[in-house]
Each structure stands twice: as C-alpha cells, then as structure tokens.
C-alpha positions as CSV (number, residue, x, y, z in Angstrom):
1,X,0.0,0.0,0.0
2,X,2.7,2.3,0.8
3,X,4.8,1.9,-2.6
4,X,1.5,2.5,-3.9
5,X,1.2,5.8,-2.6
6,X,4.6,6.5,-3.0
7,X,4.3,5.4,-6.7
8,X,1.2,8.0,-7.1
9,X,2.8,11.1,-5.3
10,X,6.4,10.5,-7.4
11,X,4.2,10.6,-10.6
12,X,2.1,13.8,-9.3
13,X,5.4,15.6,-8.4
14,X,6.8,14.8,-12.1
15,X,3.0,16.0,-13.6
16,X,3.3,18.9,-11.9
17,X,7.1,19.7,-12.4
18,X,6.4,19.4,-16.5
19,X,3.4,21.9,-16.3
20,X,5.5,24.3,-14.2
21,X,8.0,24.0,-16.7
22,X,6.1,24.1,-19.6
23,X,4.4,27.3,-17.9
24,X,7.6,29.1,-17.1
25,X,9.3,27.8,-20.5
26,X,6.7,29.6,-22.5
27,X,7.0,32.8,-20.4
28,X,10.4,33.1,-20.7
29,X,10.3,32.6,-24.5
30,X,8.1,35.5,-24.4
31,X,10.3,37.3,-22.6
32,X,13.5,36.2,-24.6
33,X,11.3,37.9,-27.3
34,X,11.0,41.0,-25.7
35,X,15.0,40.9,-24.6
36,X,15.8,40.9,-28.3
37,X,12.9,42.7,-30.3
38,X,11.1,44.8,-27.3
39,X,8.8,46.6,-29.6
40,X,6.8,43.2,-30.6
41,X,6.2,43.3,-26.9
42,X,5.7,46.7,-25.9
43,X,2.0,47.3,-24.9
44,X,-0.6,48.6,-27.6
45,X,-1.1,52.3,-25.9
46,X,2.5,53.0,-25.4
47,X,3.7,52.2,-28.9
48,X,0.7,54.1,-30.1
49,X,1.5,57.1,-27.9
50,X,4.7,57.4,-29.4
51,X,4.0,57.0,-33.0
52,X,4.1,60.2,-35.4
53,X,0.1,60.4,-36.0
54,X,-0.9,60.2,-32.4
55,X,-2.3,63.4,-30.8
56,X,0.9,65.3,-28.8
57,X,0.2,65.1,-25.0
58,X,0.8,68.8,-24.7
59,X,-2.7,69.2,-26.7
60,X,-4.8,67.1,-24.5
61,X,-3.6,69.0,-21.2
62,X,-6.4,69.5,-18.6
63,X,-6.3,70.3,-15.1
64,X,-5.5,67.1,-13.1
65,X,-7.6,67.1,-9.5
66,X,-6.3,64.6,-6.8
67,X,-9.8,64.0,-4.5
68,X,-12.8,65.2,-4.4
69,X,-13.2,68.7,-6.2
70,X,-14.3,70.5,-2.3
71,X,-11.7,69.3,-0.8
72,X,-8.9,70.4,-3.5
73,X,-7.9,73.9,-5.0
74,X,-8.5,73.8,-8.3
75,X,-5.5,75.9,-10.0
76,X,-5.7,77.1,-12.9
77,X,-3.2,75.9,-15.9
78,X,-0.2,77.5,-16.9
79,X,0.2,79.4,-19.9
80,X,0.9,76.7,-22.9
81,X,3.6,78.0,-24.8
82,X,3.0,75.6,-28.1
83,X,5.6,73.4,-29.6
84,X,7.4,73.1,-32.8
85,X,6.7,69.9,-34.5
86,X,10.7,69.3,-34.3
87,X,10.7,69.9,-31.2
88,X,7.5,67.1,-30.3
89,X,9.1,64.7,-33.0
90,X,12.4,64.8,-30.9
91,X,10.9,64.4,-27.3
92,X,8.6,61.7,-28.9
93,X,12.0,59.6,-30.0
94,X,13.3,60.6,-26.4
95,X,10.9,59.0,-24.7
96,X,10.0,55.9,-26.9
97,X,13.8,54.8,-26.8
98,X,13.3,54.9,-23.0
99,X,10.1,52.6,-23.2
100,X,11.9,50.6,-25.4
101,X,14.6,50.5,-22.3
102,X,12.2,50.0,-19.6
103,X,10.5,46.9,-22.0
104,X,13.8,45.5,-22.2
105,X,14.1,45.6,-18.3
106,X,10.9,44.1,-17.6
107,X,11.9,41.3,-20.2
108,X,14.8,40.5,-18.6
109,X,13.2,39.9,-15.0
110,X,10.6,37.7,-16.7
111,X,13.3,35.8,-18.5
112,X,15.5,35.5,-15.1
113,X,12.0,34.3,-13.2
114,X,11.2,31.8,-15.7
115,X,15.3,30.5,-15.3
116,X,14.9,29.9,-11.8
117,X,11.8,28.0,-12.2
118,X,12.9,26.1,-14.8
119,X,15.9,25.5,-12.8
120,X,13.6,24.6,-9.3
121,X,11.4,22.5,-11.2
122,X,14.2,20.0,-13.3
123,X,15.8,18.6,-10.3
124,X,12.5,18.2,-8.8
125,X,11.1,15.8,-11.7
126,X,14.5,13.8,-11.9
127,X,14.4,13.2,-8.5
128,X,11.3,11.9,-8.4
129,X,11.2,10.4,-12.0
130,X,14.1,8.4,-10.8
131,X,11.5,7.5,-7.2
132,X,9.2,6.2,-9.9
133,X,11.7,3.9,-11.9
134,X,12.7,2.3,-9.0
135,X,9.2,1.5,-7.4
C-alpha cells in the first residue's frame, strides 16, 4: 500500500514539475522575445503614444484634481507655450527609446523568473522520476 502511494505522489510531483516548466518555459520565451525585439512586446497604448500620428500630449492637457473637487484647490493651468513639431518629433524619440529601455528591463526579470523556475522545477522531476523507476 505504501509503494502505492509512494508510486502516485512521485508521478504527481513529475506532472506537476512538467506543467510548471512548460508554464515558465513559454514565459520566458516571451520574454526572450522582448529581450531581443522589445517593440513586438511593448503594450498597444504606449507604442501608439509614441508613433508620429498620435495626438501630442501637450494638446490634451487638462487640469489634473487629486480628491474630491471641495476638498482640492483647483489651480488654474499655466500658460501653454505651443511646440514646434521638431521639437514634439524629438521628445517623442526621447521617450519611446526609453520605453523601449524599460521593456527591455521588464523582459529580462521575466526571463530570469522563468530560469529559476525552470531550474527549481528539473531537479525536482528527476528526483522523483528516478522514485518512480525504482518503485
């Protein structure tokens, strides 16, 4: 009875050691993706924001109220002093290259996470794929 059991938890470990793996195996495929081409994985709204035909932030300002409007001053804007479009182009390549950057980053934790998961669950499945062989 007890090989039995034994027998049935070795085989549950290794099932659930290959789903882990599979898991964190496809995750950090996606995130190798993103380490080496970070704009197929860069979120819809911040490539968009950055592309030449979306509307410049500067356009859209409005007052921005943290709480409830009668508990906050409302202050009034300050003068918009417009913007050449050389000057929006250049702040718009600015600050895609450092989403690009920050995709990268976020990549490169996912890929390290799904390492030492990868790396956790292996040992685990030999271990007990090796239980299982021998019961």
């Amino acid at each position: 009875m007890k090989k039995i059991i034994f027998e049935i938890y070795s085989s549950l470990v290794c099932f659930v050691a290959i789903v882990c793996c599979s898991v964190w195996l496809g995750m950090g495929l996606y995130g190798l993706v993103g380490v080496l081409e970070p704009e197929i994985t860069l979120d819809k709204w911040s490539y968009e924001m950055y592309q030449p035909d979306y509307p410049s932030p500067s356009l859209m300002a409005e007052p921005f109220i943290l709480g409830p409007p009668e508990t906050m001053e409302i202050k009034k804007p300050e003068p918009f002093l417009p913007k050449s479009d050389k000057q929006i182009a250049e702040e718009r390549l600015v600050n895609y290259e450092l989403a690009l950057k920050s995709e990268v980053r976020k990549n490169k934790q996912t890929l390290f996470k799904s390492l030492i998961a990868v790396f956790i669950c292996l040992p685990l499945f030999f271990l007990h794929w090796r239980f299982v062989r021998l019961s």
